[in-house]
N, C-alpha and C positions, 0 to 999 in steps of 0.2 A: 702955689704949685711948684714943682720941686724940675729945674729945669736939667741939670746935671748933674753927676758924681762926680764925691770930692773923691779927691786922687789919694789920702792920706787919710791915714785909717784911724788914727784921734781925732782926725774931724769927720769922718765915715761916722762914726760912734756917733762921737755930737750931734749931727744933722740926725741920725738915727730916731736918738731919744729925745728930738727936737720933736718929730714928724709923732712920735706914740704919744707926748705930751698934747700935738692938739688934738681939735675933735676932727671927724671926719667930714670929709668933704660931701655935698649933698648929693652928687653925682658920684657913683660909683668908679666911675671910667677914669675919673681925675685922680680919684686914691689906686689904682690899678697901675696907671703910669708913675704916680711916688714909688708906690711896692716896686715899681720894676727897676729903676733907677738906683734905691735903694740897698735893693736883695745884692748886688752886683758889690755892694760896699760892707756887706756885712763880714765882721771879719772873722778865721777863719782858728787857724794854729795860732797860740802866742798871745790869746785875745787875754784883757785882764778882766781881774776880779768882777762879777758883778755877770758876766756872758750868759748863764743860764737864765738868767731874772729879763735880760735884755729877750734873749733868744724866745720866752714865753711869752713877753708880752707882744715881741713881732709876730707870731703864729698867731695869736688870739688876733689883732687886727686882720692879718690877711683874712683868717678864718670868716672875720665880721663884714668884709667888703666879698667875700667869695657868698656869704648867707643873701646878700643882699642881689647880688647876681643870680644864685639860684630859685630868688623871689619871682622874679623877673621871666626864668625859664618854665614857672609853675604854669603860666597862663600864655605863653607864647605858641605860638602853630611853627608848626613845618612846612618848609624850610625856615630858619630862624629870620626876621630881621637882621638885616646887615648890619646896623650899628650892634646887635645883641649879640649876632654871631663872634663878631671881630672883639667884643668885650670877653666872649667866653672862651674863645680860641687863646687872647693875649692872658686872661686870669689864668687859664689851666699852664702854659709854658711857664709864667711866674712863679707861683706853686712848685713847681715842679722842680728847676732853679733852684728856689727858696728851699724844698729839701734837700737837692744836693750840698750848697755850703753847709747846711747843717749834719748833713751826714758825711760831709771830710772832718768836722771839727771831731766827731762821733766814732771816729773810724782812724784817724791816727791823731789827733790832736787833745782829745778828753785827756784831764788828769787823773781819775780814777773811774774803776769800773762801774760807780754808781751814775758818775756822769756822762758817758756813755750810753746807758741804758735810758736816761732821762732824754739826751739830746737824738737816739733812734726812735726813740715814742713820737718828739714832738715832728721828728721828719717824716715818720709812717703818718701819721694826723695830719701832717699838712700833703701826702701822696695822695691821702683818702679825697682830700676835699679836692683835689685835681681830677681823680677821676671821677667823682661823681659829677662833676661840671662839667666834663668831655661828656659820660655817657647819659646825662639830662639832657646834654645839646646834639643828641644822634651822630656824635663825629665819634673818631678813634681817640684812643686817651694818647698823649704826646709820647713822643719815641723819647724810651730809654727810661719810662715810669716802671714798669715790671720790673726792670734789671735792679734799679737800685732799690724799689719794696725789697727784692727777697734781698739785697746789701743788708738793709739796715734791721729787716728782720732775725737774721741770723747774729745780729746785736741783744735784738730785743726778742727772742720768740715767745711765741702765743699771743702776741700785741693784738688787742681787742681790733685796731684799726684796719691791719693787716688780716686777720681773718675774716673783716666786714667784707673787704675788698674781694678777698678770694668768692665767699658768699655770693656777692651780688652778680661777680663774673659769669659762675656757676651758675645764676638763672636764668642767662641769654640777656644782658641788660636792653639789646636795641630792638626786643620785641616788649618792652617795660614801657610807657608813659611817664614824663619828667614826673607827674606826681605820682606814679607808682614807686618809682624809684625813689621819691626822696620819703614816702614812708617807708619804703622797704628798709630803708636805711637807718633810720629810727626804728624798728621793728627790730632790725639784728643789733642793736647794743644790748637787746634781753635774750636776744635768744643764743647769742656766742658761744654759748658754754658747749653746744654738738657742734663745731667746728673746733677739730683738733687736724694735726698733721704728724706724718710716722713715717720714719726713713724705710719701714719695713713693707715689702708689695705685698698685696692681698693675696685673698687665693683666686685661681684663675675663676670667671665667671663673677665675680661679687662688682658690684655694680662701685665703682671706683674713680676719683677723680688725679691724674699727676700731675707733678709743676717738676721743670726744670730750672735750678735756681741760678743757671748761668746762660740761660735765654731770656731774649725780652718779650716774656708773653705769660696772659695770665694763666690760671687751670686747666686742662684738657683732657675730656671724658675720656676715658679706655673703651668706650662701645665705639665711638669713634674714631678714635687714633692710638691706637696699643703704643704704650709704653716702651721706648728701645732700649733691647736688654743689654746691650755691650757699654751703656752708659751709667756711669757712678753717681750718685749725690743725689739723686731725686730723690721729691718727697709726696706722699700719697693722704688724700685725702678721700674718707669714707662718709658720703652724705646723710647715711640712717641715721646716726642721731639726731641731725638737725631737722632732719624729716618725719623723726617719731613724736620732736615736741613741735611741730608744727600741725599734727596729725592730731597733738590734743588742742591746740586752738583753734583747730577748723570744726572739732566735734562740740566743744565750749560754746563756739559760735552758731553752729546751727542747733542747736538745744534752745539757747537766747531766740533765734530768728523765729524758730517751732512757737517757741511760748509767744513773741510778738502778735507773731500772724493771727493765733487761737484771741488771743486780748484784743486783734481789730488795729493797733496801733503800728504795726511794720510801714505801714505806708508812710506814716508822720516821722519817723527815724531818718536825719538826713547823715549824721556822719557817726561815727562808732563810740561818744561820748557816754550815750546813752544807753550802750552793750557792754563794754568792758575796758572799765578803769586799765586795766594793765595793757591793752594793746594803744599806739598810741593814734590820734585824733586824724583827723584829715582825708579820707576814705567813708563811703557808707559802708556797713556790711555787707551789702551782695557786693560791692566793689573787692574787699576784703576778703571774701572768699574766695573768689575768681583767682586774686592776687595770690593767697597761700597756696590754692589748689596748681595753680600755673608753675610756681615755684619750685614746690615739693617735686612735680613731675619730671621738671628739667633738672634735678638737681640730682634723682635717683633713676628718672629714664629718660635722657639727653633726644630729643625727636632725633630719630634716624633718617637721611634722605632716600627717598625714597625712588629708585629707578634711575635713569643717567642723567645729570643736567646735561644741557645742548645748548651752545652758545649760538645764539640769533641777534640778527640785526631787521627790525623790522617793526614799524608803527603800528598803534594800536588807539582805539578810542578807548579813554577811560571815563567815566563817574565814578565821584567817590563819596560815601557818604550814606547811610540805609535810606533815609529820609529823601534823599535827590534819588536811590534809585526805586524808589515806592512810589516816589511823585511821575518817572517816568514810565513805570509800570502802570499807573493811571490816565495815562495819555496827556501826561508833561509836557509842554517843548521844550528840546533841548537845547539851545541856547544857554551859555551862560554855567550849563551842568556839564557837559561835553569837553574834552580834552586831547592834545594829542600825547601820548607817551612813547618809547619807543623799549622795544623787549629785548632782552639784552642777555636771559639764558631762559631757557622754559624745562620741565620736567614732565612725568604722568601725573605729580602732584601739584605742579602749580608752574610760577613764574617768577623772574625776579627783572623789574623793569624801572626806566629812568625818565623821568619829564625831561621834555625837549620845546617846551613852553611853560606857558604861565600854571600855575596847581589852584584848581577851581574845588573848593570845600575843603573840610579840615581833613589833613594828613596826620595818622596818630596810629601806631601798632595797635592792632584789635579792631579797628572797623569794617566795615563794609566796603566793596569798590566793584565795580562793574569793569567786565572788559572785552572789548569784539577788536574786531580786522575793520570790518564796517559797516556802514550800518545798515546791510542787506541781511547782516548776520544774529542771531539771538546773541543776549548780554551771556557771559560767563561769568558766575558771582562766584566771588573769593572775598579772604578775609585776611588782611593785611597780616604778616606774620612779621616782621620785625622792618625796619626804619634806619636808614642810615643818611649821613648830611654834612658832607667835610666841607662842603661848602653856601652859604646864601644862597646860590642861583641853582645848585643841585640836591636832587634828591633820589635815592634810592629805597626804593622797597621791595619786598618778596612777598609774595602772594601764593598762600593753600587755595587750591580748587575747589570748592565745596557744591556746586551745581552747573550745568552747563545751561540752565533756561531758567524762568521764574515767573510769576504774576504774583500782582498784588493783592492783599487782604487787609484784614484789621481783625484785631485778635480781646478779647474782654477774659479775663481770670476772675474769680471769684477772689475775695481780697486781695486783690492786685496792688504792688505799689507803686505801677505808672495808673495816674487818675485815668478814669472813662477805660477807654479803648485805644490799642495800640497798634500802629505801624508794623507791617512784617513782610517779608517776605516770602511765598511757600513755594519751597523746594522739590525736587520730585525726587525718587529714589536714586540712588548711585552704585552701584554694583561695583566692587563687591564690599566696599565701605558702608553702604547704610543702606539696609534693607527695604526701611519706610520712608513716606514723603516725611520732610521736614519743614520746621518755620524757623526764618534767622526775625530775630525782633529785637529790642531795645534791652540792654541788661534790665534784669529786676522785673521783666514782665511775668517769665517764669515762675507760679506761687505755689501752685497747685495741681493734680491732676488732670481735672475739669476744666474744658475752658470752650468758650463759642467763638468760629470764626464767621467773619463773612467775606465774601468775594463780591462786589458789586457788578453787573450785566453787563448788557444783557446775556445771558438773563442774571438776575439776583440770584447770589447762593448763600443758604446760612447754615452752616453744620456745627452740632458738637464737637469735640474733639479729646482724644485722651491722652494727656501726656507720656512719654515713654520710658521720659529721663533726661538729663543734659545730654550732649556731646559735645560742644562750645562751648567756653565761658570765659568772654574777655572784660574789660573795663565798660566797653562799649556796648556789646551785644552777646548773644547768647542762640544757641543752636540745638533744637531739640526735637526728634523725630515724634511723631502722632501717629494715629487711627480712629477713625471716625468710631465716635461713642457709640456702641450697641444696646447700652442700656441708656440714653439721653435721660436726663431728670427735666 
């Protein structure tokens, strides 16, 4: 373990290529404080012979101990574990650090323009992996990451890394799932080629994204925030193309899905292996769709807020979970499921609120969550709209409104690929967003048209039902209005 920096930058070097020479350490955290110790030594202008080879093989270890921390973030709940928090908070500032000395050597220190372009790559690459470790971990990515991406892009532009980053921004990442996100990320090294950027503004109305390359912040919609005209240097970004090949892998995939379902075997399909080679693994396909379809929307129609937020101080019971609010729709106790939170702005569309205790069931963008004043009151069910966590012991979430009341059912599709029968919840109209009752259920329950519900008594109800269409579709769950079948089979 690497207790201190040397002061002298031949022996900075040395201990350097001492530290890449071993292997790693079994615990992540202990190669995280080398890295940081380290990066502080790496040197800078002046460095000799040999700096690029050096500077590659540092990036790929950070890169190898930041993989192995995003291992880690695959299967962790919200709010993180404290020791995983404090690992991912200290890896993203390292990262981060670790680009900047690379992008001074880059920026006034390179000997020619090819080394330059080589040494802004490996610092956008090593930006990438900082912020996708900030936004798998629901916090803010480290101040002063934006500002020197568009630095060192304006070294290197169209860097694959750098337009990954604008991309994933572009989809709202803190309504994403750390495994959404880290295949999204994998996903956009094929699909790069529709992310381009143009000093020239669109025409007014075309649906458009800007970056100012002398603020520290990423992309920002024009449906949301018009672009200020007295200002020089921006750059604009047009989502259609990366929307139109996403449009053919969403068509791609549900052709694949069409044909499963008819062959009987959708159900048995657990991740996208078995659909298509060129998308990459770790997703099922109804995940996978959800995921491009969610994507493409924010990236070409940015949700618009809807009505005034109102900043409130004022607690709330929460449940969170479809499953805990189905079991208390059946006459659950609540114990155990129950929480207190407290609301913190609310709108005509929803909420955005903070735990002020312990967080009872998994916390994740796209779930289910119930929420009253108390418990004189009917649950209000919403659907977690995005996630934020700059700290272990806090958490913030926004919540869409999608019913003011609910009872439970169980729902059976005909080739269904949740086995038996499912969990749901049935919604009742909403004026003037959804005309029909609807049922929030388990993603992937939705297969088909036809489907039977039943409500248990007293008394017993079992109806038909005909599907309508999605109107949800998260990693978790799925929302879609019905009508009781007039033709039942």
């Amino acid at each position: 373990m690497i207790e201190s920096a040397p002061t002298d930058t031949a022996e900075g070097v040395d201990r350097i290529l001492e530290w890449l020479a071993s292997e790693p350490a079994d615990d992540p955290v202990v190669d995280i404080r080398a890295l940081e110790v380290l990066v502080a030594r790496l040197p800078g202008s002046g460095a000799e012979a040999g700096y690029e080879d050096m500077v590659l093989a540092f990036v790929e270890r950070a890169l190898d101990i930041s993989g192995r921390i995003r291992a880690q973030l695959l299967g962790a709940g919200l709010p993180l574990p404290r020791p995983l928090h404090a690992a991912s908070s200290q890896l993203g500032g390292v990262l981060l650090r670790l680009a900047g000395r690379i992008g001074e050597r880059a920026a006034a220190g390179a000997t020619t323009a090819g080394e330059a372009a080589l040494l802004a790559a490996l610092g956008l690459t090593t930006l990438r992996e900082a912020y996708l470790v900030s936004v798998m971990s629901a916090a803010e990515p480290p101040s002063g990451l934006w500002s020197l991406a568009h630095r060192l892009a304006a070294l290197r532009p169209g860097h694959e890394a750098y337009r990954s980053m604008i991309a994933i921004a572009a989809a709202q990442p803190e309504r994403l799932t750390a495994r959404e996100l880290a295949w999204a990320a994998d996903y956009l090294e094929v699909e790069l080629a529709g992310v381009g950027m143009t000093p020239d503004a669109p025409p007014q109305g075309s649906s458009t994204w800007w970056i100012d390359p002398d603020a520290d912040e990423g992309p920002l919609p024009s449906a949301r925030k018009p672009p200020p005209h007295d200002r020089s240097g921006l750059r604009f970004l047009s989502p259609r193309p990366l929307a139109r090949a996403v449009d053919e892998r969403i068509e791609h995939l549900e052709e694949w899905m069409s044909t499963a379902e008819v062959e009987g075997h959708l159900a048995e399909v657990d991740t996208l292996e078995a659909a298509d080679e060129a998308l990459p693994p770790g997703l099922t396909p109804s995940e996978i769709l959800a995921l491009l379809r969610g994507m493409r929307e924010h990236w070409v129609a940015p949700q618009l807020r809807l009505g005034v937020r109102r900043e409130q101080h004022y607690e709330v019971q929460v449940c969170a979970g479809l499953r805990a609010m189905w079991e208390l729709g059946r006459g659950r106790r609540e114990p155990g499921r129950v929480v207190g939170w407290q609301v913190r702005n609310e709108s005509p569309g929803g909420y955005a609120i903070m735990n002020v205790s312990g967080v009872e069931g998994e916390v994740a963008p796209g779930i289910v969550l119930g929420l009253r004043k108390s418990a004189a009151e009917p649950w209000t069910v919403c659907i977690v709209r995005w996630v934020r966590s700059d700290s272990p012991e806090q958490i913030e979430i926004g919540l869409q409104t999608v019913a003011q009341s609910y009872y439970s059912v169980q729902l059976a599709f005909r080739s269904g690929s949740v086995d038996g029968v499912a969990p749901a919840l049935a919604l009742p109209p909403m004026e003037p967003d959804r005309h029909h009752p609807a049922f929030l259920a388990p993603a992937g329950t939705y297969v088909s048209r036809r489907f039977v519900f039943v409500r248990e008594g007293p008394p017993l109800y079992v109806a038909q039902g005909r599907a309508l269409g999605l109107d949800v579709q998260t990693a978790s769950v799925e929302l879609f209005q019905y009508e009781i079948d007039p033709y039942p089979i």
